[in-house]
C-alpha positions as CSV (number, residue, x, y, z in Angstrom):
1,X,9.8,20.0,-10.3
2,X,8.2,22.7,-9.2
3,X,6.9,24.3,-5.6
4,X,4.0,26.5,-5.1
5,X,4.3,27.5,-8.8
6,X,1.2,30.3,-8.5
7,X,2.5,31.3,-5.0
8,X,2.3,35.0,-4.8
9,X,1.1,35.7,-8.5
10,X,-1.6,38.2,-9.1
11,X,-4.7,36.8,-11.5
12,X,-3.0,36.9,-14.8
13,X,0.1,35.5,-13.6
14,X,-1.4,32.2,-12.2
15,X,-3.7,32.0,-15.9
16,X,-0.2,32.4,-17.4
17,X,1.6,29.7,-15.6
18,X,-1.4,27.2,-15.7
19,X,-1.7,27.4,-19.7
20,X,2.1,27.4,-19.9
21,X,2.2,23.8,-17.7
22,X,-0.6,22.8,-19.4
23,X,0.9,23.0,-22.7
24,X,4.1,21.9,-21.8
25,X,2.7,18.7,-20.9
26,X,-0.2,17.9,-23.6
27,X,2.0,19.6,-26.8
28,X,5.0,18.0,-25.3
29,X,4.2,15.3,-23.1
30,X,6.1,17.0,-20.5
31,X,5.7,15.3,-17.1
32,X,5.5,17.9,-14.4
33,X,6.0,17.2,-10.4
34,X,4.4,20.1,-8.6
35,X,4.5,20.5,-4.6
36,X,1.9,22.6,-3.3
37,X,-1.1,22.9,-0.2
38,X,-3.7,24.5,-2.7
39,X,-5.6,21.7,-3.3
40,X,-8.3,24.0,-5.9
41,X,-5.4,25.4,-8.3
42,X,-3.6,21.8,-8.7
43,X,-7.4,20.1,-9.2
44,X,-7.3,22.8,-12.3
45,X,-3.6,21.1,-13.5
46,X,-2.9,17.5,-11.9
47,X,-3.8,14.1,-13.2
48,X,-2.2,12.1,-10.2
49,X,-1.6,13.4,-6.7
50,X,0.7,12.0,-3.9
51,X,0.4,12.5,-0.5
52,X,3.3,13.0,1.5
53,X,3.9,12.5,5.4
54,X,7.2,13.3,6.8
55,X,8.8,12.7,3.5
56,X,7.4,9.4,2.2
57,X,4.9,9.1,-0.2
58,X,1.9,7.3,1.8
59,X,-0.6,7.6,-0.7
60,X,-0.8,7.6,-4.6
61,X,-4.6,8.2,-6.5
62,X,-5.5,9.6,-9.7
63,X,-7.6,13.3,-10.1
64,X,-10.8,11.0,-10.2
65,X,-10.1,8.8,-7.1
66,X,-9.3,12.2,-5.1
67,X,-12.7,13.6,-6.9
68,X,-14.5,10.9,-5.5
69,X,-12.9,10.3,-1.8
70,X,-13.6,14.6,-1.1
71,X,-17.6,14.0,-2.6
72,X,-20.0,16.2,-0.1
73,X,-21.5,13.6,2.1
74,X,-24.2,13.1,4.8
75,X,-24.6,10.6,7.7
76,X,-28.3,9.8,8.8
77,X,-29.4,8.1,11.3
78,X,-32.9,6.9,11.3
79,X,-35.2,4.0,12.5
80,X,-36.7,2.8,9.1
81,X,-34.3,2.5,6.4
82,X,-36.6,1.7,4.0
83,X,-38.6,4.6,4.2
84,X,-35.5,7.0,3.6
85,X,-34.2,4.1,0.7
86,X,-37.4,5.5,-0.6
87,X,-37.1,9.3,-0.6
88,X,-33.5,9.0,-2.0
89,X,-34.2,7.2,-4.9
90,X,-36.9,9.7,-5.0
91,X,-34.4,12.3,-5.3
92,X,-31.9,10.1,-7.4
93,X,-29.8,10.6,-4.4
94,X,-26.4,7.8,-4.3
95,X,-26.4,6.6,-0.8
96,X,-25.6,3.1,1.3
97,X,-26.2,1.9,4.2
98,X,-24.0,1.5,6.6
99,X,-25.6,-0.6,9.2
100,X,-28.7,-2.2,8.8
101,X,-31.5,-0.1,11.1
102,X,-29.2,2.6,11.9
103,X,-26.9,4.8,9.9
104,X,-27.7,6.0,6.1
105,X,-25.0,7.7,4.4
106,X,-25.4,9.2,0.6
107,X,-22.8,11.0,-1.5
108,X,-23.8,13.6,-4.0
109,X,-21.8,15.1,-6.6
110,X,-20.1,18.4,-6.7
């Protein structure tokens, strides 16, 4: 178990301890718990997150559920659907509509 594992390392030092988890786990199978806030250095480590709230674990996902829920989005609201249906798939754009007549809402991906 480790927390904030890259806290206060300069460049090299955060490489260094990334590549050293990461082979202790797929060379070993080590299973690592890591605790941390930065979101961007565990995305380059972490397979499953939890997310905590005063102490219990309210929510368990894997790297590609998380990937998916934080997906850029856009909420539209317009009086013909079908007309913006048209430009997205146009544009290859994933989107869904919310309520019929009102509210578009498409996700692209990062």
């Amino acid at each position: 178990m480790l927390d904030e594992p890259t806290n206060g390392l300069d460049p090299q030092g955060i490489l260094d301890i990334r590549n050293l988890l990461l082979n202790l786990n797929q060379e070993n199978g080590v299973t690592i718990l890591i605790s941390s806030h930065i979101l961007d250095e565990l995305s380059r480590l972490a397979t499953h997150y939890g997310i905590i709230d005063r102490g219990r674990i309210v929510k368990e996902l894997s790297a590609d559920e998380l990937n998916t829920i934080c997906r850029k989005c856009m909420r539209m609201e317009v009086n013909d659907t079908s007309i913006l249906a048209r430009v997205m798939d146009n544009l290859n754009q994933e989107y869904k509509l919310f309520r019929k007549r009102l509210r578009m809402f498409f996700r692209k991906s990062l």
